[in-house]
N, C-alpha and C positions, 0 to 999 in steps of 0.2 A: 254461621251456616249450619240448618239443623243436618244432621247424621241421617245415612241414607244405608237402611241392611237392606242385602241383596240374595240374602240366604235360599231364597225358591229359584231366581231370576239366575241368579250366578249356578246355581246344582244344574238345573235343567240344561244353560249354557254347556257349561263343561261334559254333562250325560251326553248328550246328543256331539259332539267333538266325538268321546272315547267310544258311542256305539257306532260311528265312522270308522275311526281306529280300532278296531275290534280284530279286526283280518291281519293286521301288522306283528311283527317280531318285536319281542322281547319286550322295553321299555315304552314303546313307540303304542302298545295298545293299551298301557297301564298306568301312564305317567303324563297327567292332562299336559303339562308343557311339551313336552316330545311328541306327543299324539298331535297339539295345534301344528306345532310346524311339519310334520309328516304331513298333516290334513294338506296346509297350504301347497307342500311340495307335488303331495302326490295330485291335485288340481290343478295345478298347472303344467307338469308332465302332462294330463288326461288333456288338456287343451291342444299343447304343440303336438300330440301325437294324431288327435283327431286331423290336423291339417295332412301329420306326414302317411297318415294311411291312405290319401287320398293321392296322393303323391306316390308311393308306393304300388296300390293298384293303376294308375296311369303308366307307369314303368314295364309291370309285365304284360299289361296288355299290350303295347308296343310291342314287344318282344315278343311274344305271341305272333303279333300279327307279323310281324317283320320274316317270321322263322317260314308261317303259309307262303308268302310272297316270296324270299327267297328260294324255296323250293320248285316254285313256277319261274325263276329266272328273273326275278323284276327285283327292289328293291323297295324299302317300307313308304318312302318320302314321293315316290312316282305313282305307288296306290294308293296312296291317298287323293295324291293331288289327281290320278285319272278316276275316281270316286267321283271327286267334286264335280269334274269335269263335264263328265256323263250324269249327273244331279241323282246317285245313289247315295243318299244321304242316311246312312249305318253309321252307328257312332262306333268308337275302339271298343266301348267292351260288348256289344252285339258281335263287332267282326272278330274278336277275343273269341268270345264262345265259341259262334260256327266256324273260327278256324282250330278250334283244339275241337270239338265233338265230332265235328262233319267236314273233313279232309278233302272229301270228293267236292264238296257242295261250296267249297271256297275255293279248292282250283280254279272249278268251273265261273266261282263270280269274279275272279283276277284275272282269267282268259279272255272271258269275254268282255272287259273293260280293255284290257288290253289290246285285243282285236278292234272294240269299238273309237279307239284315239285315231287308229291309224287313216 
């Protein structure tokens, strides 16, 4: 089997790794084996976490909303479901927003859903 130098192909490999690791402490920016597995680590962190911000913004919007609707006496799980009911279809972080910016302007839409079940 003829010999295969990799001396361009392997440099530019390993370059492009360490100018990833560049931002890393200590050995992890300066030492191509520490820097791959940092690269692979911190990649896959950047994955699970892209799902759990989405997961995390669903949380306080709930909590948001839950906190307007308690305040008007009802509970998060009945404005939703008198939302659907009355076919006001506002997703949580619309109703996130105007219940943190606009306090009046979300009483006023969980009253009047409220009013409108009965």
């Amino acid at each position: 089997m003829t010999r295969v130098k990799r001396g361009s192909v392997a440099r530019k490999y390993r370059k492009e790794i360490l100018n990833f690791a560049s931002g890393f402490r200590g050995a992890h920016s300066r030492l191509f084996r520490a820097a791959n597995q940092q690269e692979n680590k911190a990649l896959a962190c950047a994955y699970v976490d892209r799902n759990n911000r989405k997961r995390k913004f669903r949380r306080l919007w709930i909590a948001r909303i839950n906190a307007a609707a308690r305040k008007n006496g009802i509970t998060y799980s009945s404005t939703i479901h008198n939302l659907y009911e009355n076919q006001v279809f506002l997703n949580c972080r619309t109703l996130a927003q105007v219940a943190t910016s606009d306090a009046y302007c979300s009483s006023r839409l969980i009253k009047q859903i409220n009013d409108s079940k009965d």
